[in-house]
C-alpha positions in Angstrom: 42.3 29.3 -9.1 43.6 26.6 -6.7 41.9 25.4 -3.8 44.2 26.7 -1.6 43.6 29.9 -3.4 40.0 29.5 -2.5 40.8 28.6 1.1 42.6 31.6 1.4 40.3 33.8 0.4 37.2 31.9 2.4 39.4 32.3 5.5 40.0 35.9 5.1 36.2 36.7 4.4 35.1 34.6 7.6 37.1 35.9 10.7 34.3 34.9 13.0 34.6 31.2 11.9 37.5 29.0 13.9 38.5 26.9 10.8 40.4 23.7 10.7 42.0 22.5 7.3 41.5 18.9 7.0 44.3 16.8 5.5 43.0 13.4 6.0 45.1 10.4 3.1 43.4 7.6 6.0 39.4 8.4 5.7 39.0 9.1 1.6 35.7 11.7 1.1 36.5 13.7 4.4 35.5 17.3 3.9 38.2 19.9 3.2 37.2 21.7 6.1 35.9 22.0 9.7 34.1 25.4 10.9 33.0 26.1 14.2 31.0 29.4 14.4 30.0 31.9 16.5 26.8 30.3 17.7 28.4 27.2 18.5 27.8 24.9 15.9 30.0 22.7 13.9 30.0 22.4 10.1 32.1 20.6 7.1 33.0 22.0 4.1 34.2 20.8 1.0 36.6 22.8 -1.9 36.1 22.4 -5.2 37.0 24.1 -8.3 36.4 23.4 -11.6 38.4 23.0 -14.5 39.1 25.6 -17.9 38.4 22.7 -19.9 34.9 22.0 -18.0 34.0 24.7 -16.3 30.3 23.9 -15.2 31.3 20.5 -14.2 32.1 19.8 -10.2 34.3 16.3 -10.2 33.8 14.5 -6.9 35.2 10.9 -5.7 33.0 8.1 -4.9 34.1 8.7 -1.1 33.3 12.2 -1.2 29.9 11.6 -2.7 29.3 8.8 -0.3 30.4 11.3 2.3 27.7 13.8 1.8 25.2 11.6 1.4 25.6 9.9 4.6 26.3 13.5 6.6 23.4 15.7 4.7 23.5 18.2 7.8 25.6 20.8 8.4 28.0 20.1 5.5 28.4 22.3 2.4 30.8 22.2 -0.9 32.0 25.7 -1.9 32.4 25.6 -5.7 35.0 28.2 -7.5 33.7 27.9 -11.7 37.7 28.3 -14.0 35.1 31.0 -16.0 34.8 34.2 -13.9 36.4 33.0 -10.5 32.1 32.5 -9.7 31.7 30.9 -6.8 28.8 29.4 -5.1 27.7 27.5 -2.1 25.5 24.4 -2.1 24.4 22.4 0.9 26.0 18.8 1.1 22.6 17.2 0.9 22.1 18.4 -3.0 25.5 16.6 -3.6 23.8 14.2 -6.3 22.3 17.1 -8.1 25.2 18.9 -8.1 27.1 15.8 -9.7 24.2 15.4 -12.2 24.0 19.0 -12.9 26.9 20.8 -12.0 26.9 24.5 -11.4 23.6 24.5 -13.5 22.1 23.8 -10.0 20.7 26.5 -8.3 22.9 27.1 -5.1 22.2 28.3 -1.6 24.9 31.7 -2.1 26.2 32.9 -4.9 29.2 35.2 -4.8 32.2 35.0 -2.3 30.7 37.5 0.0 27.2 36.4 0.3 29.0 32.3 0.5 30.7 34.0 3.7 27.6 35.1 5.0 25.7 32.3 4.9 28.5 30.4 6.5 29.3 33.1 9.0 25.4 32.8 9.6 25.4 28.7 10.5 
């Protein structure tokens, strides 16, 4: 799976959320997206999926990292394993867990469904 595969499918599983797809080359680490839900409240998003080769392993840049460390509210990484097509949820603010652990980390949602519904949720 791609991440615009992933998009895709997050977008179509979360009609209640007005989502915009961030394309930003001038600020490195900005999230992939930005979700405004149904209670009024802005969040970020980041895509990732992982590779065949290393499936449990979540790559992110310096900027990203430093991103997510700086913003620990109201951002999340959605995480799609190669092995599967698992995907999981995980709050921004466990971003250097997730780099240390990868998708050994216990995540806030589990399963594209219950990921929508905790977002849909926010």
């Amino acid at each position: 799976m791609k991440e615009s595969q992933l998009w895709k499918k997050l977008k179509e599983k979360t009609k209640s959320i007005s989502w915009i797809r961030i394309e930003n080359w001038a600020l490195p680490g900005t999230p992939d997206l930005l979700g405004y839900s149904k209670k009024g409240n802005f969040f970020t998003v980041e895509l990732k999926v992982t590779s065949p080769k290393k499936p449990y392993f979540v790559r992110f840049s310096p900027h990203q990292v430093s991103f997510h460390v700086k913003h620990p509210r109201n951002s999340y990484i959605l995480v799609a394993c190669a092995l599967g097509k698992l995907v999981r949820l995980y709050p921004g603010a466990r971003i250097l867990e997730l780099v240390d652990s990868g998708l050994k980390l216990e995540p806030l949602a589990e399963g594209l469904e219950a990921c929508s519904l905790k977002l849909e949720s926010l």
